[in-house]
C-alpha positions as a Markdown table, in Angstrom:
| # | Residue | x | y | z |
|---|---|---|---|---|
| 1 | Unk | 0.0 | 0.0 | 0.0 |
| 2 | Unk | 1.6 | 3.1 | -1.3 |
| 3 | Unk | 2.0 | 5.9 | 2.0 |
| 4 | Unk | -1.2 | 8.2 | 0.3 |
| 5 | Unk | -3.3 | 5.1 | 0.5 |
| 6 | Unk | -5.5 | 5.0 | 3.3 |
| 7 | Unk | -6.9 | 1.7 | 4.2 |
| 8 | Unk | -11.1 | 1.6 | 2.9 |
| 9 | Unk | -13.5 | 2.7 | 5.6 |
| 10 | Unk | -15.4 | -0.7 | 6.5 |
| 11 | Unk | -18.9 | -0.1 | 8.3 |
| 12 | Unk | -18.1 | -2.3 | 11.6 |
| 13 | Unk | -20.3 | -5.2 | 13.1 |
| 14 | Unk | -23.3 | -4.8 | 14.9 |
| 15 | Unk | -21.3 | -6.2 | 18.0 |
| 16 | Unk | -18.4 | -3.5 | 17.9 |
| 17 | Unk | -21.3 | -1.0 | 18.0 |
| 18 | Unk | -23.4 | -2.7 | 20.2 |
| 19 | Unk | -20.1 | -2.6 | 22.5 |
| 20 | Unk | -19.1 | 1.4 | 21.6 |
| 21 | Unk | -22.7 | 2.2 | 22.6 |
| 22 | Unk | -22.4 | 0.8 | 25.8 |
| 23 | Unk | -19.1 | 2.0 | 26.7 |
| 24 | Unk | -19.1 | 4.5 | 29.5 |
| 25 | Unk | -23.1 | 5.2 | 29.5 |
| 26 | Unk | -24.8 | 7.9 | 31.5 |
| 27 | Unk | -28.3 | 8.7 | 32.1 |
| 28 | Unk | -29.7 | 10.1 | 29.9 |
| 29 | Unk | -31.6 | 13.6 | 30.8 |
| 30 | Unk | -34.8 | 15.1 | 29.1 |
| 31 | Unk | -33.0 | 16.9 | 26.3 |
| 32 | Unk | -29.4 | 17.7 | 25.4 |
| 33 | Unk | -27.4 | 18.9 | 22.6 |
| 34 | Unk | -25.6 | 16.6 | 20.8 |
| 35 | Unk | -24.8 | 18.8 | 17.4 |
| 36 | Unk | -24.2 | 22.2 | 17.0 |
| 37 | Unk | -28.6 | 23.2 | 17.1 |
| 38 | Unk | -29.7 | 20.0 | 17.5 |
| 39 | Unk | -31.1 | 18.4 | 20.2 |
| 40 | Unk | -32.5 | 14.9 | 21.2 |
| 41 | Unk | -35.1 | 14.4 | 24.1 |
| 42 | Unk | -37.8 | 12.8 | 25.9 |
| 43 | Unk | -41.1 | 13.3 | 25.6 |
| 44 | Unk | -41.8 | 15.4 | 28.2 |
| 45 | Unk | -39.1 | 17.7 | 27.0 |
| 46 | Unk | -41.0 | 17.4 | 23.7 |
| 47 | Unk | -44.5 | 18.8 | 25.2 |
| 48 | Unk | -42.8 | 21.4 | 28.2 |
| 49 | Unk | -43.5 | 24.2 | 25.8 |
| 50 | Unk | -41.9 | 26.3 | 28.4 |
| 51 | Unk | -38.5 | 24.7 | 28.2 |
| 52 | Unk | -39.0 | 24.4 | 24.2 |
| 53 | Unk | -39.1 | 28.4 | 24.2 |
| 54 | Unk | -36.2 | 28.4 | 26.4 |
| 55 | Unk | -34.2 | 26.7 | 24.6 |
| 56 | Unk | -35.1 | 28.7 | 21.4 |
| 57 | Unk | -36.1 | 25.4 | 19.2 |
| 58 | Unk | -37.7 | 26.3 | 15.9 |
| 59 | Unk | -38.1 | 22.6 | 15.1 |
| 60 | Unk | -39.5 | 19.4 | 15.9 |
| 61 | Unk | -39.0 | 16.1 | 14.5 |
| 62 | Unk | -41.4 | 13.4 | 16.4 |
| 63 | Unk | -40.2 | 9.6 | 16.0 |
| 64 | Unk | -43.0 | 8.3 | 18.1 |
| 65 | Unk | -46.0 | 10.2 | 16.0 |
| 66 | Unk | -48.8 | 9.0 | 15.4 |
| 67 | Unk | -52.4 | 8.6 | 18.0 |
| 68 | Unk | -50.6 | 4.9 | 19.1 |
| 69 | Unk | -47.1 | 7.2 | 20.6 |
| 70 | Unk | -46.9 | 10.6 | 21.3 |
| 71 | Unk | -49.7 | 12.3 | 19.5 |
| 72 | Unk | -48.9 | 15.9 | 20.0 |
| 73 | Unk | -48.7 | 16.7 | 16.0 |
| 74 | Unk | -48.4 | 20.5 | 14.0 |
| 75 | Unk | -51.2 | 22.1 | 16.1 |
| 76 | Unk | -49.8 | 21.7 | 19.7 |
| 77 | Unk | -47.1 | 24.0 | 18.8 |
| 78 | Unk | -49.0 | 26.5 | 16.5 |
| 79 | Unk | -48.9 | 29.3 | 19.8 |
| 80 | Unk | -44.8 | 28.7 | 20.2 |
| 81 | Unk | -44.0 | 28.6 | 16.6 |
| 82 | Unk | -42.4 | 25.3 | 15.7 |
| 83 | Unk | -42.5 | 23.2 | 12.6 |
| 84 | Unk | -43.3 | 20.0 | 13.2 |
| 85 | Unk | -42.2 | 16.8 | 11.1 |
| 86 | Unk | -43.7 | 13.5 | 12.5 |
| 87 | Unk | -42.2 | 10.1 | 11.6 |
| 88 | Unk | -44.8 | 7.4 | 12.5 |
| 89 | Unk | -42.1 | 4.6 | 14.2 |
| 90 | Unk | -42.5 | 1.9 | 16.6 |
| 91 | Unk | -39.7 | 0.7 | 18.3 |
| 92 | Unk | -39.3 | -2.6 | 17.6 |
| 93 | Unk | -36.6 | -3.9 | 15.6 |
| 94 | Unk | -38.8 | -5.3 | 12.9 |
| 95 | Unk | -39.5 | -1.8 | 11.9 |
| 96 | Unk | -38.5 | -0.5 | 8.4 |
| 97 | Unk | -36.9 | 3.2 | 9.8 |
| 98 | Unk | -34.6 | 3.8 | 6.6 |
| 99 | Unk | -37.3 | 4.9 | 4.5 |
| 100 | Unk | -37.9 | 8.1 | 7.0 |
| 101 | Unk | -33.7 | 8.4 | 7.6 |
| 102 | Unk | -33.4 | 11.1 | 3.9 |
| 103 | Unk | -36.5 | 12.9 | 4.5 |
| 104 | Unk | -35.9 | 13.8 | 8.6 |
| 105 | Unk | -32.4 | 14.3 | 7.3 |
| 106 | Unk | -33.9 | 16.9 | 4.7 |
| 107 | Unk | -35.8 | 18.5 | 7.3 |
| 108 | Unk | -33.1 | 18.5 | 9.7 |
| 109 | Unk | -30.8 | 20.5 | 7.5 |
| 110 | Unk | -33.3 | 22.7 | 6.0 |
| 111 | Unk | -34.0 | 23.9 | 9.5 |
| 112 | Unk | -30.4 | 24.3 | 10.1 |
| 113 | Unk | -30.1 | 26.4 | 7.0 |
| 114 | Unk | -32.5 | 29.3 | 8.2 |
| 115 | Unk | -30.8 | 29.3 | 11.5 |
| 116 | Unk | -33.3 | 27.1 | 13.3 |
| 117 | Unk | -32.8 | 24.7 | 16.2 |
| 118 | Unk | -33.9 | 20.7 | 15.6 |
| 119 | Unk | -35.5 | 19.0 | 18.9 |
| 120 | Unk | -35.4 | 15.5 | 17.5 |
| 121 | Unk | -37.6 | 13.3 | 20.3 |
| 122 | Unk | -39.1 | 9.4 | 20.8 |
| 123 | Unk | -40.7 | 8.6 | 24.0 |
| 124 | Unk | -37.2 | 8.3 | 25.3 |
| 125 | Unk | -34.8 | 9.8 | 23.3 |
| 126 | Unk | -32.4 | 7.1 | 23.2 |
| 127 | Unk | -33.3 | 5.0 | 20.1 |
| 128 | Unk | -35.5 | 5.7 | 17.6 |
| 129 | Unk | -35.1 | 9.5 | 17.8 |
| 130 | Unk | -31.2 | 8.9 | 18.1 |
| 131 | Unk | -31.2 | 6.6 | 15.1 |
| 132 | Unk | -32.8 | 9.5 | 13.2 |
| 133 | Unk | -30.5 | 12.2 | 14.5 |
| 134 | Unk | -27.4 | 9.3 | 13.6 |
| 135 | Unk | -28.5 | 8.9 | 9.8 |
| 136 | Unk | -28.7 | 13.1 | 9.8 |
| 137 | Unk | -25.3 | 13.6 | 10.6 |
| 138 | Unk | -24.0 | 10.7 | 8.5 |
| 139 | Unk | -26.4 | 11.8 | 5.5 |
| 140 | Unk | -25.9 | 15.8 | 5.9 |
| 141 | Unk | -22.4 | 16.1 | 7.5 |
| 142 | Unk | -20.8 | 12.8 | 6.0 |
| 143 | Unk | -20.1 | 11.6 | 9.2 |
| 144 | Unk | -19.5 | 7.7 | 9.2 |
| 145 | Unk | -21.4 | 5.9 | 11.5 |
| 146 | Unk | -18.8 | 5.6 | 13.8 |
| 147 | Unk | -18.1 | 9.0 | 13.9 |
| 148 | Unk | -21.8 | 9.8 | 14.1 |
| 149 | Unk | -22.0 | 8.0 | 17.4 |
| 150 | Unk | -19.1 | 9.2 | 19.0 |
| 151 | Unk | -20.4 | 12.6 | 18.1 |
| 152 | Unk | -23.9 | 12.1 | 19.6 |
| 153 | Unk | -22.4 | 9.7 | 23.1 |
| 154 | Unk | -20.1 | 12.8 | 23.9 |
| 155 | Unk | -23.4 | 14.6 | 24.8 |
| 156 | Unk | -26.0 | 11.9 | 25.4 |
| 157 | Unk | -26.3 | 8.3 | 26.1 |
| 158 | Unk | -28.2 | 6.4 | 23.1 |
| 159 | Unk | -29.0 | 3.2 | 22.4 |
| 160 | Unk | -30.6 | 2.6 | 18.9 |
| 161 | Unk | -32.5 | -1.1 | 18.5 |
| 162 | Unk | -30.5 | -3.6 | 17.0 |
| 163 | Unk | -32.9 | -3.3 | 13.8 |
| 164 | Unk | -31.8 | 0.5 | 13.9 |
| 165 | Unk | -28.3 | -0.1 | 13.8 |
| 166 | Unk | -28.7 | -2.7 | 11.5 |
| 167 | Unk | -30.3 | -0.2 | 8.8 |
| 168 | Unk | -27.8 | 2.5 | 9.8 |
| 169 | Unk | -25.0 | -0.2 | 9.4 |
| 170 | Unk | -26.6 | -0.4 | 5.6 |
| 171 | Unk | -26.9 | 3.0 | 4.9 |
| 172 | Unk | -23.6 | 3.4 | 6.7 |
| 173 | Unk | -22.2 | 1.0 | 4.0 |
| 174 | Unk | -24.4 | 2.7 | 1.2 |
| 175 | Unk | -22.8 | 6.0 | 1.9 |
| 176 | Unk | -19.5 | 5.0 | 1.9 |
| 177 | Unk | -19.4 | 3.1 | -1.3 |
| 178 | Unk | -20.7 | 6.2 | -2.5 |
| 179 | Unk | -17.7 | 8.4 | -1.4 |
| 180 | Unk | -15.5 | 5.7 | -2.8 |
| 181 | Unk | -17.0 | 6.0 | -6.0 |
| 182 | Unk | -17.1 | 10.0 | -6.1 |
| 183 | Unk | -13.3 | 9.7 | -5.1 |
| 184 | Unk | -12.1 | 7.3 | -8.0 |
| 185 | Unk | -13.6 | 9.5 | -10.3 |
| 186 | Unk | -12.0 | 12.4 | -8.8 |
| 187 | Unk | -8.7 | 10.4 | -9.1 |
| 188 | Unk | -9.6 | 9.9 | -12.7 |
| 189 | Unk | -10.0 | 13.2 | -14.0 |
């Protein structure tokens, strides 16, 4: 391997993360930033409009929407303000959650570009609403998923399913195939 050459990124096990998850975990509390403007939380920190204002959020994505979770929806925060996106998830690790991960990711960054701040919540916040904010960071800021975590557990213990992790693991793998490719072609030019 020629000095320049840096061995290919490989998406890890679901074991190694399981274990990096795990590592050094503290409780979680209602809300905390884990990105620059971006928050995860519970939901009570998700319906303490008080706190919401407080902490100047702008936007909320719900990953337990829906009258079965944590029906709280666009109208409950029409007097403070907030757009609301709702994802519709169980957590369970039979459910499909890639389909939502580009269009909370979308949301996510829009807000970010007009200077907003993202509460991202579950019932929670430690695994569906984490997985969301994960595949965010590694759609929007090409974060691997490593890196992703790493990012998010220096703020907040989280603890995506093992179905979440196994999707993110894919589009973890997806993404990074596609950085490969963009590179050889650079190379190429």
């Amino acid at each position: 391997m020629r000095p320049e050459e840096e061995p290919e990124y490989q998406t890890p096990p679901t074991c190694d993360l399981l274990g990096l998850l795990l590592k050094n975990r503290r409780p979680a509390g209602a809300v905390n930033e884990v990105w620059p403007n971006l928050y995860i939380g519970n939901a009570a920190a998700a319906q303490d409009k008080t706190l919401l204002v407080s902490l100047g959020i702008t936007h909320i994505v719900n990953a337990a929407h829906g009258p079965q979770h944590i029906d709280t929806g666009p109208c409950f925060y029409k007097d403070i303000n907030i757009v609301y996106h709702g994802v519709e998830a169980a957590d369970c690790k039979d459910f499909d959650l890639s389909p939502f991960f580009t269009e909370t990711a979308d949301f996510i960054h829009s807000a970010m570009i007009q200077r907003g701040k993202v509460l991202v919540h579950c019932a929670r916040g430690i695994s569906r609403s984490a997985a969301l904010v994960l595949s965010f960071l590694m759609i929007q800021e090409a974060l691997t998923l490593v890196e992703a975590v790493e990012a998010v557990r220096r703020h907040r213990s989280i603890l995506p399913n093992v179905g979440f992790l196994r999707q993110l693991r894919q589009l973890d793998s997806s993404l990074a195939l596609r950085r490969r490719k963009r590179q050889h072609q650079h190379l190429n030019i």
